[in-house]
N, C-alpha and C positions, 0 to 999 in steps of 0.2 A: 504493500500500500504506500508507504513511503517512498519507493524506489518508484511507483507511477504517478504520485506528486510530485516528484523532482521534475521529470520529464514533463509533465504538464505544466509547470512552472515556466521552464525556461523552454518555449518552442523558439524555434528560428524569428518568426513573426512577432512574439514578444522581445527577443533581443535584439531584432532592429529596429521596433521601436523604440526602444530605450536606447538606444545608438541613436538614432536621430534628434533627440531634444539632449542629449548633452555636449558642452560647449567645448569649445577650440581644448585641445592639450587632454583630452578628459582621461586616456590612456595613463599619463605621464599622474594629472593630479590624481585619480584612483590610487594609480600607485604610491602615491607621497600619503595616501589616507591611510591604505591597506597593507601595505610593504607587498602587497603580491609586485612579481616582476610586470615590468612592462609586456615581454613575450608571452608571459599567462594570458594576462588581461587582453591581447591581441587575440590570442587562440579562442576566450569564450566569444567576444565580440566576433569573430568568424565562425563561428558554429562550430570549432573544434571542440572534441570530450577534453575536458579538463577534472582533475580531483571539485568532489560535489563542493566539501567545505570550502573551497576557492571560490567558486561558483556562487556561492549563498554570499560572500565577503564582497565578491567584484556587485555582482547582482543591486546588494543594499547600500554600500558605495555608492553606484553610481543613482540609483532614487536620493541619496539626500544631497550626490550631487546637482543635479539636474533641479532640486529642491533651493541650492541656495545660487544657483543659476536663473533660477527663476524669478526670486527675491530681489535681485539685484538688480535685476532688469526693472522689475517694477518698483524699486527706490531710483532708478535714475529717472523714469516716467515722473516720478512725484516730484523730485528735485527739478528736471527741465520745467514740469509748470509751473511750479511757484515760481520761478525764474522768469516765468514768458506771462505776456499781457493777454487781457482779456481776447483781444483781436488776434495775435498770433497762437492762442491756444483754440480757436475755431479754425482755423487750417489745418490742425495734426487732429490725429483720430489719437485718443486717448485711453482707447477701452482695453479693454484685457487685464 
């Protein structure tokens, strides 16, 4: 049962989702989180079998990366409008 929760867990299609909303370097910063190597972290992001424990370490890395990648983004949103005038914040869409 475990051993086909793992594999439900990480399909191909959920790890390149998760590939796709995490930001520039995300390989290198995982690894500065996780000490897994950078060639690990390459192998699950390409759909290579990797050790599961690795897997579980890269996997939630990269959600809380992708977590304060997302943050950030929308503290510089908040920061450019208090910055910008009422008139130039009706030209930029501000939603998200």
């Amino acid at each position: 049962l475990i051993q086909n929760m793992m594999e439900e867990l990480f399909t191909p299609q959920e790890i390149e989702e998760l590939r796709s909303q995490l930001p520039p370097r995300y390989r290198e910063l995982i690894s500065e989180k996780t000490k897994v190597s950078v060639p690990t972290i390459a192998r699950f992001f390409a759909g290579s079998k990797i050790r599961e424990n690795n897997a579980e370490i890269i996997y939630d890395a990269a959600l809380e990366l992708i977590e304060e990648h997302q943050h950030k983004i929308a503290c510089r949103k908040k920061k450019l409008k208090a910055l910008m005038t009422n008139k130039q914040q009706q030209n930029i869409n501000f939603s998200s």
